[in-house]
N, C-alpha and C positions, 0 to 999 in steps of 0.2 A: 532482571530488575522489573518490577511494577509498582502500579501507583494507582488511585484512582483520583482522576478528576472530572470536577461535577459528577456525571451518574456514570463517566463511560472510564473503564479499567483500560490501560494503557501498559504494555509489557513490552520489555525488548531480550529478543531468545537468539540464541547462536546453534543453527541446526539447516536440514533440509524443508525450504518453506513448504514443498509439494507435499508434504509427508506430516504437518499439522490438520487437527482434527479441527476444523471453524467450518463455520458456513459458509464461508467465500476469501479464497485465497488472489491474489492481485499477481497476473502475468504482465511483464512487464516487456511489452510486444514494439514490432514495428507496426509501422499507419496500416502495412498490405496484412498484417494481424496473423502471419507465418509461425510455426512453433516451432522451438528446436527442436530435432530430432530425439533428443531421449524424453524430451517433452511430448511430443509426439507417439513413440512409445508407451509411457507411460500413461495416456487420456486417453488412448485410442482415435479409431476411426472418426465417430460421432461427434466429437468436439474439434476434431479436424474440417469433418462438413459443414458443423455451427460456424466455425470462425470463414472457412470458405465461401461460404451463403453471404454472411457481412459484409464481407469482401474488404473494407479498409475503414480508419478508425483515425478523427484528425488527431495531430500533438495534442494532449493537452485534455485530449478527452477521454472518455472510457465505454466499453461494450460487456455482456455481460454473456455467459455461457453454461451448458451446464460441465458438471467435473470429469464426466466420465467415471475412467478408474482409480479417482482420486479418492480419499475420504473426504474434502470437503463437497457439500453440495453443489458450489457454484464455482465459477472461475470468471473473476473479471479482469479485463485484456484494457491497459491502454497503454500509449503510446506516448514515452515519454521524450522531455527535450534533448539535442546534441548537443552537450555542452561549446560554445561557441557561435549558437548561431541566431541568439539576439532572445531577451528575454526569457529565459530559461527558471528561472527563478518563479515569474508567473505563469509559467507552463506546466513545471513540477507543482504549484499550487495547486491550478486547476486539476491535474490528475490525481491527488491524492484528494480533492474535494469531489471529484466525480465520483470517486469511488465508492466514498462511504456514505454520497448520496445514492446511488445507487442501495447500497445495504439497507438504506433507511425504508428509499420506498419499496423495498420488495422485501422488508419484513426479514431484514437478514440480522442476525443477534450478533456477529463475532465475522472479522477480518483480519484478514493478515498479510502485509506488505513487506516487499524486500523494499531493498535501498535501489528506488527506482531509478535509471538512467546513469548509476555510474560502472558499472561495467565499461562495453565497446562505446558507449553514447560520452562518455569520460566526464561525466560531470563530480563534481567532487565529494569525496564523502562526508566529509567536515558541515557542506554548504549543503548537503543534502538532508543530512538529519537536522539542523538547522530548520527548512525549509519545511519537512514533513514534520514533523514535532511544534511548529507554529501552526501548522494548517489543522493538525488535527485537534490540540490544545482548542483551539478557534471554535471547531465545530464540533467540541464538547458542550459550546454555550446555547447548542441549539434544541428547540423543544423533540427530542428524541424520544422517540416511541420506542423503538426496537433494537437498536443498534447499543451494543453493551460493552464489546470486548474489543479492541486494537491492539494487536500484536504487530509489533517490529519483528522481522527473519533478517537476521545476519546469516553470511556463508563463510565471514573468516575473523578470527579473532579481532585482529586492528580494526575492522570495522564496526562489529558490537563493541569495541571497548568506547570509539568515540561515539554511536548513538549514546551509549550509557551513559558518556559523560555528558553529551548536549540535553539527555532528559532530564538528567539530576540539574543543571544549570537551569534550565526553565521550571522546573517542578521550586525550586528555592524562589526563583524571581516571581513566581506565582501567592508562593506564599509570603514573599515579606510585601508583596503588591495588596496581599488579599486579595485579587481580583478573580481568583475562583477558589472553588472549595475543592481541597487535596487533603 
């Protein structure tokens, strides 16, 4: 499914996120910014030393790396909330606005986000794409130089099926709002 609003193209795919061609795919890390192991495999060394060198990354915020042996150019790492432990909803904001500021000012065209925090962190997927699909909707309104594409990565059907359905609900309430161009 995709869309565009205002100037920046919005898609939600059901595949492996590491394995998308963007300029910067979004690790959806702990504070001490550790990778998993086939993560780990997968980047190599070198972004293993990046994220080491950092050393730790608050809730809420974001770091930036480069991909290694990824196809995307970049890999940006934050740290999202545990479901439960106060505020979470504007924690996942901020990490999904770090991120694609980040893209803006380093000149990056294309990002691509998993459904951050609801894995082991158990935050809800319902309340998740909710949450991400308002923030980025939001920071469509912004004077964007560079940043063009926002792709959703799903890793299992039931959870692209409800991003899909939470964009189509907002892409409608957009347009009977007019309050941006879709």
């Amino acid at each position: 499914m995709k869309a565009k609003v205002n100037r920046l193209t919005i898609q939600v795919v059901e595949t492996d996120l590491f394995s998308l061609s963007v300029a910067a795919v979004v690790h959806a890390t702990t504070t001490d910014l550790v990778l998993a192991p086939d993560l780990a495999h997968r980047v190599g060394i070198d972004v293993q030393r990046e994220c080491a060198r950092i050393g730790f990354v608050d809730v809420g915020s974001a770091v930036m790396t480069s991909a290694g042996n990824l196809i995307a150019d970049k890999i940006i790492h934050t740290a999202g909330p545990r479901w439960g432990e106060g505020a979470e909803r504007g924690k996942l904001m901020l990490c999904v606005q770090e991120c694609l500021r980040l893209c803006e000012t380093n000149k990056l065209k294309s990002i691509a986000f998993p459904a951050i925090s609801t894995g082991a962190l158990g935050y809800p997927v319902e309340n998740c794409a909710v949450t991400m699909f308002t923030q980025i909707i939001d920071y469509s309104f912004e004077d964007l130089k560079h940043l063009r594409t926002v792709v959703l990565c799903l890793d299992n059907p039931q959870a692209a099926t409800l991003f899909k359905r939470e964009f189509q609900r907002q892409l409608e309430e957009l347009q009977e709002t007019g309050d941006a161009k879709v």
